[in-house]
C-alpha positions as CSV (number, residue, x, y, z in Angstrom):
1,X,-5.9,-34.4,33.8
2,X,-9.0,-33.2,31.8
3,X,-7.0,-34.6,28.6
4,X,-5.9,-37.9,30.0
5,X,-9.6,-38.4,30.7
6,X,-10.3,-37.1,27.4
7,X,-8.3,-40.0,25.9
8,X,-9.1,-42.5,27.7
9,X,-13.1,-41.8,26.7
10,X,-12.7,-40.6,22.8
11,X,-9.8,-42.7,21.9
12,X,-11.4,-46.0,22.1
13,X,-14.6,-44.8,20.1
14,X,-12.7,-44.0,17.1
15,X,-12.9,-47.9,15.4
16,X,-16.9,-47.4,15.8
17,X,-17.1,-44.1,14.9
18,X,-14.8,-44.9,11.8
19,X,-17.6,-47.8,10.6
20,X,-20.2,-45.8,11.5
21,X,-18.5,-43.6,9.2
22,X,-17.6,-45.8,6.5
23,X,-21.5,-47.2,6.4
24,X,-23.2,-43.5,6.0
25,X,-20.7,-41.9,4.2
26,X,-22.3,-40.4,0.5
27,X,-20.5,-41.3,-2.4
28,X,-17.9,-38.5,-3.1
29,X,-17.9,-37.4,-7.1
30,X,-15.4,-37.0,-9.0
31,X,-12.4,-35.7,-7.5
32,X,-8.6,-34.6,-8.2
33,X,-6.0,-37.2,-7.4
34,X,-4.4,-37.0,-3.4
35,X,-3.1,-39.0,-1.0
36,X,-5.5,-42.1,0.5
37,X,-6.7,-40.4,3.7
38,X,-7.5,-42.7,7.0
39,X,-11.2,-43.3,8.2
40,X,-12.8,-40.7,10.4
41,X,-9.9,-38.7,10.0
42,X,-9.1,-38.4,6.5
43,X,-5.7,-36.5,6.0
44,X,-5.6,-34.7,8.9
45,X,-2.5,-36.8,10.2
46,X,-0.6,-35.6,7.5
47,X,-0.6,-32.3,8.3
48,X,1.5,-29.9,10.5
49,X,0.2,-26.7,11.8
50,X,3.0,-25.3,13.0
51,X,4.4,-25.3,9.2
52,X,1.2,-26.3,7.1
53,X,1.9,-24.3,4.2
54,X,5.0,-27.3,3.6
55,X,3.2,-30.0,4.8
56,X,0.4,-29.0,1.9
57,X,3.7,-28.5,-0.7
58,X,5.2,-31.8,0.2
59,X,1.6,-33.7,-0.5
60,X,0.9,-32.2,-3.6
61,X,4.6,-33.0,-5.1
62,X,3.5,-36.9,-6.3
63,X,0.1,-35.7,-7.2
64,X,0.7,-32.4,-9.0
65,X,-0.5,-28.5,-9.1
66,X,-4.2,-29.4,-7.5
67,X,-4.6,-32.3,-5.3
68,X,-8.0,-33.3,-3.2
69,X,-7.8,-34.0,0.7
70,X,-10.5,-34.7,3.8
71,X,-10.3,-32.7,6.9
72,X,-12.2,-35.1,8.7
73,X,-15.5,-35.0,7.3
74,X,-15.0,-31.7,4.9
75,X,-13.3,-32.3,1.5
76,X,-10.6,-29.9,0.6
77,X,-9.1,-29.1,-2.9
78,X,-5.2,-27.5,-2.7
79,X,-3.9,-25.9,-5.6
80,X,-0.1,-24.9,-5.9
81,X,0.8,-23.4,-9.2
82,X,0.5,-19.6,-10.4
83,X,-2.5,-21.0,-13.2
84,X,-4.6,-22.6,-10.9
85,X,-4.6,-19.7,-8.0
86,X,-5.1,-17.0,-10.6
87,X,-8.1,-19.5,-12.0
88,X,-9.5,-20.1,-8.5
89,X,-9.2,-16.8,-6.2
90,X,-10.1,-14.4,-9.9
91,X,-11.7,-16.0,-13.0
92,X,-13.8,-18.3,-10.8
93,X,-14.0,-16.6,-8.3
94,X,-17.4,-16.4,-7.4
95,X,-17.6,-20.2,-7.5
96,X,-14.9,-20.3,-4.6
97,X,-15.7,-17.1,-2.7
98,X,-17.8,-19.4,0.0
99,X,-15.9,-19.8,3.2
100,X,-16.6,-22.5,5.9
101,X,-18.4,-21.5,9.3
102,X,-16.0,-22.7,11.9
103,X,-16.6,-22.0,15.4
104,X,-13.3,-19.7,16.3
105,X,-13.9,-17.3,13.5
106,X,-17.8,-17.1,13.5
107,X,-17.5,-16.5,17.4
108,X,-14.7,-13.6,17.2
109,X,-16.4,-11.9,14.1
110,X,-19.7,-11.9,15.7
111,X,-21.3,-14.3,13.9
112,X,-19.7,-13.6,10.4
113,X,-20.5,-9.6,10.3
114,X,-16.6,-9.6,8.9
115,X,-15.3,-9.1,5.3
116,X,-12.8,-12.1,5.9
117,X,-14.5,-14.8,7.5
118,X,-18.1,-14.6,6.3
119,X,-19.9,-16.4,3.8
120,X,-21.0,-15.1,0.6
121,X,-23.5,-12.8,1.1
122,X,-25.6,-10.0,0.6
123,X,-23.3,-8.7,4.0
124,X,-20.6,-9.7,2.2
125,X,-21.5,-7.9,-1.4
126,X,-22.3,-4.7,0.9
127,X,-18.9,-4.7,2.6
128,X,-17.0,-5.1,0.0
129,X,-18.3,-2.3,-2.0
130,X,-17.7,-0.4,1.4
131,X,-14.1,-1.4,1.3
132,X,-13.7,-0.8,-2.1
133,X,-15.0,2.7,-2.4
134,X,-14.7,3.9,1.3
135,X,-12.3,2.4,3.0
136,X,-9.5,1.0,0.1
137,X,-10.1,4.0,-2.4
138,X,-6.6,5.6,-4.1
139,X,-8.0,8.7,-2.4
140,X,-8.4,7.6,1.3
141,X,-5.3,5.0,1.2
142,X,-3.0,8.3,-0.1
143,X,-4.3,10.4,3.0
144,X,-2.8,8.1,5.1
145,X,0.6,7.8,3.6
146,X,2.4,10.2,6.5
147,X,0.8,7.5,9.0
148,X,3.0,4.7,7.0
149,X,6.1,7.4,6.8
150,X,6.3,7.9,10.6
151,X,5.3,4.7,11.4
152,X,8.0,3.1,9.1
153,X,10.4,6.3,10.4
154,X,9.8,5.6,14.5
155,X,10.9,1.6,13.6
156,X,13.9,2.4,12.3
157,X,14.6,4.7,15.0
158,X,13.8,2.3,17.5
159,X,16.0,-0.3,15.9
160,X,18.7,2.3,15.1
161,X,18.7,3.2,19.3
162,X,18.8,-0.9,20.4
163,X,22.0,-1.3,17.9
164,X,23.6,2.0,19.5
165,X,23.3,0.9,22.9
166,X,24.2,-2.8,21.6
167,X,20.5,-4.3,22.8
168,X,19.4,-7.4,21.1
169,X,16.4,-6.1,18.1
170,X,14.5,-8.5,17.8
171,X,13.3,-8.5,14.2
172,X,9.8,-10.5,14.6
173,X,8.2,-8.5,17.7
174,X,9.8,-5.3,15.6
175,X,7.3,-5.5,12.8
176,X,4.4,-7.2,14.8
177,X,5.0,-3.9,16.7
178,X,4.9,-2.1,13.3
179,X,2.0,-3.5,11.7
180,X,-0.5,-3.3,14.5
181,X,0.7,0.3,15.2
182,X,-0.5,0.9,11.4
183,X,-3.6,-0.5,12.0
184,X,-4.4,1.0,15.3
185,X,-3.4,4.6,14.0
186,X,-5.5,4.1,10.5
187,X,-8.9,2.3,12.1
188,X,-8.6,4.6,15.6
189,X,-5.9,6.9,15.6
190,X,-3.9,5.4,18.5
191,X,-0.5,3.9,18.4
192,X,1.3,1.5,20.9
193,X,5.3,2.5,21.2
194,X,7.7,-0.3,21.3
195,X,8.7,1.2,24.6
196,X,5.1,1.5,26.2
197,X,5.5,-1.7,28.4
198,X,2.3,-3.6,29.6
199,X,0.2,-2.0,27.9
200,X,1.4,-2.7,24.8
201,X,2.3,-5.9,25.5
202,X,-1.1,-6.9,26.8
203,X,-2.4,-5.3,23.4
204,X,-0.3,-7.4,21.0
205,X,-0.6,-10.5,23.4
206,X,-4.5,-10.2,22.5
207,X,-3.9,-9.9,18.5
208,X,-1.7,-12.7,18.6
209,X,-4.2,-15.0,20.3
210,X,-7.0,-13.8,18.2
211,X,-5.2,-14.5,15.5
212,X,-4.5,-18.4,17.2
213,X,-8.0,-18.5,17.9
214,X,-9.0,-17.4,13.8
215,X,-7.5,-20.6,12.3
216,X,-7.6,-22.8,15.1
217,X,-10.1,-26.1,14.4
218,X,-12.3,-27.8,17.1
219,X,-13.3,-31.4,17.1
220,X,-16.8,-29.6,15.9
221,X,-15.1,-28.5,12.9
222,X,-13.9,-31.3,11.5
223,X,-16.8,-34.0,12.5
224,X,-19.4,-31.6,12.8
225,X,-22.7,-34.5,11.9
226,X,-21.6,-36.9,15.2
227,X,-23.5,-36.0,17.6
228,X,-21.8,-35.0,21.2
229,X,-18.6,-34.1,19.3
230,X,-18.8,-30.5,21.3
231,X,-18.1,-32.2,24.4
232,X,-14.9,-33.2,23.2
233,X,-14.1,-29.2,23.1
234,X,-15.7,-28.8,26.2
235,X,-13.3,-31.1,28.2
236,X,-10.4,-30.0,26.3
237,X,-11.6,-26.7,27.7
238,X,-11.2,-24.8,24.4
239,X,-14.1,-23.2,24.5
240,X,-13.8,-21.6,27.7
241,X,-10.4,-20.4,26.4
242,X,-12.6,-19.5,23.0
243,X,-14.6,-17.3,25.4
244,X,-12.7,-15.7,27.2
245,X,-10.9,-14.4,24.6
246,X,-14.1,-13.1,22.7
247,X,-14.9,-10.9,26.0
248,X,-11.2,-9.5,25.5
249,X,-11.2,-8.6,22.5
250,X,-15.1,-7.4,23.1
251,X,-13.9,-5.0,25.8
252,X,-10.4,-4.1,23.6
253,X,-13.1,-2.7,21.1
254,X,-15.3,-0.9,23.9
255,X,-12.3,0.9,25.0
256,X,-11.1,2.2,21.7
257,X,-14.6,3.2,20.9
258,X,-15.3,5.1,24.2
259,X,-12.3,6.2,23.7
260,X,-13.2,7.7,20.5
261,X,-16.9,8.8,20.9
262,X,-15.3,11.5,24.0
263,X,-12.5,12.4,22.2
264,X,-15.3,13.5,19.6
265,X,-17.5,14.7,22.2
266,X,-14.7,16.9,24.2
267,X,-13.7,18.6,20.5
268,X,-17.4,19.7,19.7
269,X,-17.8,21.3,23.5
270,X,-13.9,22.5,23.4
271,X,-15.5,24.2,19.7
272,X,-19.0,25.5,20.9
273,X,-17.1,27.0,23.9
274,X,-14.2,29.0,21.4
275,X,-17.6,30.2,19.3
């Protein structure tokens, strides 16, 4: 109901918002060649989320290896050959390091204080010297290489026991299972079995929409100067949902650290009480 009012209130404004937009609009410089967009919404019909990565390959086959698009209001530059992506995420890399602050991602990281999401910073330059020689160093990646061993070992296992007793594997939930079982062992020592049942489901249920939430775009995003555009998300209810999921995933992290701190806590008295 909320979205069949939503269309019957937004719909109708898009001619005057897209001559409002056509009168203000600043002159754009000089930009790679890419497909005409519409007003107001630039190219944003051309693209499918469920499989962008091909709808971005099919646009840039007439035009070439870098093409220029409009996401709404933003401007966009897509490169698709080996050159340009070595030229863009390494040699000029500090000239393309800046990321967008869109509204799922800033609210999830806490406001940017991420390594993957935040703009570049001094936060940025200090976490990724703590990635590099903390975190990601030969040294601290090798000491976790019997995680990935039994990790990789306990899949095959599981996969190897489904096939015996001639159970369906399904492949997908197998190594979303697999991954986030490496993660949760290596940042907090924990692990969730592929036969643990709610819980585990409830855990991967949450990465998954985090994960949704990370590189889904609000009306906010894409026409961020109108003004009222965030009631838009508001009837749409998408920031409700937004919210919601931040206290999850807020709590998730309470538990694993609580978790943590007495597991610390209970191994310094279980020590003083052996001395």
């Amino acid at each position: 109901m909320r979205i069949m009012l939503l269309q019957y209130l937004f719909l109708p404004s898009i001619p005057l918002l897209s001559i409002l937009y056509l009168l203000f609009k600043k002159k754009s410089k000089l930009n790679p060649p890419g497909p005409r967009g519409l007003p107001f919404i630039g190219n944003l019909h051309q693209l499918d989320q469920s499989s962008l990565h091909t709808s971005l390959w099919n646009l840039t086959k007439p035009y070439g290896p870098i093409v220029s698009l409009r996401i709404g209001f933003h401007s966009a530059v897509v490169v698709s050959s080996v050159s340009l992506a070595k030229e863009v995420l390494k040699t000029q890399d500090l000239n393309f390091c800046g990321r967008p602050s869109f509204i799922g991602p800033r609210r999830l990281t806490y406001d940017g204080q991420d390594i993957a999401f935040c703009p570049y910073n001094e936060h940025l330059k200090e976490m990724r010297k703590i990635f590099t020689f903390h975190l990601f160093c030969p040294k601290r990646v090798q000491s976790f290489r019997h995680i990935r061993e039994e990790e990789v070992s306990n899949t095959m296992k599981t996969i190897h026991d489904l096939a015996l007793s001639s159970k369906t594997v399904n492949l997908s939930e197998m190594m979303k299972n697999l991954t986030s079982n490496l993660m949760m062992r290596v940042d907090f020592g924990k692990s969730y079995r592929y036969q643990d049942g709610h819980e585990r489901k409830k855990v991967l249920g949450l990465i998954n929409e985090v994960q949704g939430y990370l590189v889904d775009l609000y009306a906010s995003d894409i026409w961020p100067d109108l003004p009222f555009v965030g009631l838009v998300d508001r009837l749409m209810g998408k920031k409700n949902r937004l919210e919601k999921c931040f206290h999850d995933l807020d709590a998730f992290y309470q538990q694993l650290t609580d978790e943590r701190v007495n597991n610390l806590l209970r191994k310094l008295v279980n020590g003083y009480l052996v001395k």
